[in-house]
N, C-alpha and C positions, 0 to 999 in steps of 0.2 A: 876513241880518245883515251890516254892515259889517264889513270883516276891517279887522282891530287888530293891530302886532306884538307878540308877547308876549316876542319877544328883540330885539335890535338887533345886529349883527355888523359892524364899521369895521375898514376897512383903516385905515393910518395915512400916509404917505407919500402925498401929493398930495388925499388924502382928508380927515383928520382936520389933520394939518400940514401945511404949504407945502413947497416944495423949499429953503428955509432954516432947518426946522423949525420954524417959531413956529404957535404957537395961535392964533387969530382968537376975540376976547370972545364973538360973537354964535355959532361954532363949539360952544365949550366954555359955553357959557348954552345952547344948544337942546339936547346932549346930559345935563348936568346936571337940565336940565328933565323929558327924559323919563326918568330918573332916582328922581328926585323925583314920581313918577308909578307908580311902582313896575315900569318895564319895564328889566329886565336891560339892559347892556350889556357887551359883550364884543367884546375887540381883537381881530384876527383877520389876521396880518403877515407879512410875509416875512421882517421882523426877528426876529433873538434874543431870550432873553429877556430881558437886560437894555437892549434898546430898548423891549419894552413898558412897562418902568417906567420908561421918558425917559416917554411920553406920559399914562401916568398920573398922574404926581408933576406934570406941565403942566395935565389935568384936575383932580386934588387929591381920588381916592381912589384905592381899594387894596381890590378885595374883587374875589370871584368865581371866576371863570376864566379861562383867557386860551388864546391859538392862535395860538404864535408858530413861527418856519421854515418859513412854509407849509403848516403843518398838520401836521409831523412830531413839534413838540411842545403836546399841553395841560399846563395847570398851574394849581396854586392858587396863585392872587397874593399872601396872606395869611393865612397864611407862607405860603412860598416853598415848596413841594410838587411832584412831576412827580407827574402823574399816568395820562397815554399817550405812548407814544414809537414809532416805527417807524422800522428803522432800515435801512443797505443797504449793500453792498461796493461801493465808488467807485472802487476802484482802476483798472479798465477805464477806466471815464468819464474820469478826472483822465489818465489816461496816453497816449490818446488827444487830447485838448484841448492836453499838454503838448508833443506829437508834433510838431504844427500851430503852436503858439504856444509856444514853451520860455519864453519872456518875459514868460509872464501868471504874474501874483500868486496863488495860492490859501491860501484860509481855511477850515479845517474847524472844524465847532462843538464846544466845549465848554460841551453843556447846562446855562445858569445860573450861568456864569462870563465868558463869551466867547469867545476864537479863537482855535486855534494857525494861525501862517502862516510861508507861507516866506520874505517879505519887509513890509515894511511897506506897508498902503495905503493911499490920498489921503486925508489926516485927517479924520475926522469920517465916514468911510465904513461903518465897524464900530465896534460899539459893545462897551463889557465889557472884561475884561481876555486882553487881548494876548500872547501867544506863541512866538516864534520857534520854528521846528522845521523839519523836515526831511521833503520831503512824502511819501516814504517809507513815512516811521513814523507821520506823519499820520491815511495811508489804511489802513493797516495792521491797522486794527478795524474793524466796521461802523459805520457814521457816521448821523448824522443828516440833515445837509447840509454840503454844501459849496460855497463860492463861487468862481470862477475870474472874475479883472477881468483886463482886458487895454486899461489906459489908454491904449498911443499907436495904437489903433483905431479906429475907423469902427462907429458900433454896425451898421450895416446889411451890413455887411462881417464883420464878428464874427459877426453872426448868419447868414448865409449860410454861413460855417465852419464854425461850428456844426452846422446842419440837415444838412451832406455828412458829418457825422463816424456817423450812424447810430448813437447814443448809447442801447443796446437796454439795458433791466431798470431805465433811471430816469426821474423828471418831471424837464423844466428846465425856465426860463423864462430869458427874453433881458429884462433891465433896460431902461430909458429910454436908458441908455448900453452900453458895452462891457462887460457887467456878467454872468453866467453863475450861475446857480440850480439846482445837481444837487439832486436830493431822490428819495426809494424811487418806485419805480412805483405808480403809484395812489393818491397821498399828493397834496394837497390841500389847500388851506382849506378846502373844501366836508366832507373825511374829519373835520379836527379838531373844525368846527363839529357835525358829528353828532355827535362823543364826548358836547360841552356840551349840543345840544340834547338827549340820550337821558338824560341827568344828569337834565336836569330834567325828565321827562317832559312834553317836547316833541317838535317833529316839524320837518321843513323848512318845511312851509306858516306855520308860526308865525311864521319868522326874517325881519324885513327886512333886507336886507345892500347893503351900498356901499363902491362901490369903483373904481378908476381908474387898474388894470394892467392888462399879458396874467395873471399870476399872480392875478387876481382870476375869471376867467372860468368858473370851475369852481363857485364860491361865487357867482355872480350867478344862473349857473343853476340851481344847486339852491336856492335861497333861496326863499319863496312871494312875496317881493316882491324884486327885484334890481336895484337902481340902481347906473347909472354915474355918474362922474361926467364934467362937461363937456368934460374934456382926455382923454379913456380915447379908445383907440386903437380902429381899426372892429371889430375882432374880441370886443371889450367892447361895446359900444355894439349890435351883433348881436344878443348874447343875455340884454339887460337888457329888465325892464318898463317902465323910465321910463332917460331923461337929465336929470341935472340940472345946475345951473350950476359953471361950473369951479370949484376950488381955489381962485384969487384971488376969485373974486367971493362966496364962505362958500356955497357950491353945498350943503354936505352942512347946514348949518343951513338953508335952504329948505328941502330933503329934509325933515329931523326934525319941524321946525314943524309938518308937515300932522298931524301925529301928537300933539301938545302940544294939552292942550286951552284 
């Protein structure tokens, strides 16, 4: 038999949106398509969760599930529901990174609201409602994630910083930019997308997933079909079953298409 997806899993950043956020007609027509098709779709981001409703209110609905923070948090999108969270003591990590760079910005999440931080960052960078605090008292709970930006950086420089700091008991991921992703050990897109696919008695071989980070890599690989997209870095691009065309050129509507009947 030809294998079909019975879910669809989209990252959003570089994926689903550009790096100016906008939607592409032909983007949001092939998604909507397989849709109308009766095949799930479900966000699955490195954003909060009030970025996954930027990109659904851009799609123009509102049902299901969602896998935002990398996987630390699922959620019902309609209402607004937590429904897994995992969470982890950052305090080491954040203190450590602040050690090395006293200069870097950090944001820790507040699930379904937005961000306490300890200075403001480059607008339009976090999404939700904003926080001042004191990082402290921040980390001070266990967290969900936390972000660490370190804007007048070199990302290849940051990220080398990074990798010598021995960052033992969490995941990160290093952004396109100077950009820092603490999240629990073991925690995932691929983690959240099992909470979704086990909901629905599904499985991984079900899921086609795309996407076009380092933070994507865990979910290409578990996925039964795992697309990158054309701009995804070699480390993506490694453990994907296909490449498809970049961001600019609506790479993830080609992707879909094969799928629409």
């Amino acid at each position: 038999m030809t294998w079909r997806p019975k879910l669809v899993a989209l990252d959003v950043d570089g994926t689903i949106v550009d790096h100016r956020n906008e939607l592409s007609p032909a983007v949001k027509e092939a998604i909507l398509g397989l849709r109308e098709q009766g095949v799930p779709v479900v966000i699955a981001t490195g954003r909060a969760v009030p970025g996954v409703y930027d990109v659904l209110d851009k799609l123009g609905f509102r049902e299901g599930l969602g896998v935002a923070s990398n996987g630390s948090v699922v959620f019902d999108v309609d209402p607004f529901e937590v429904v897994h969270t995992t969470t982890f003591d950052a305090r080491e990590a954040v203190k450590r990174v602040l050690e090395r760079v006293p200069e870097a910005l950090v944001a820790v999440e507040e699930v379904g609201i937005g961000y306490r931080v300890n200075r403001a960052f480059p607008k339009g960078e976090i999404t939700g409602k904003i926080i001042l605090d004191e990082v402290d008292r921040m980390v001070s709970q266990p967290v969900t994630r936390v972000v660490v930006r370190a804007p007048d950086h070199d990302r290849d420089e940051f990220s080398k910083l990074v990798e010598d700091l021995g960052l033992d008991g969490t995941n990160y991921y290093i952004g396109y930019t100077a950009w820092l992703d603490l999240a629990p050990e073991g925690v995932s897109k691929a983690s959240g997308l099992d909470v979704v696919s086990r909901s629905m008695g599904l499985t991984a071989a079900d899921v086609l997933a795309v996407g076009d980070g380092s933070n994507d890599v865990e979910m290409i690989r578990w996925a039964g079909r795992g697309v990158a997209m054309g701009q995804a870095p070699d480390e993506l691009i490694a453990v994907a079953d296909h490449v498809t065309g970049p961001v600019e050129a609506d790479g993830l509507a080609e992707e879909l298409s094969r799928w629409l009947d």
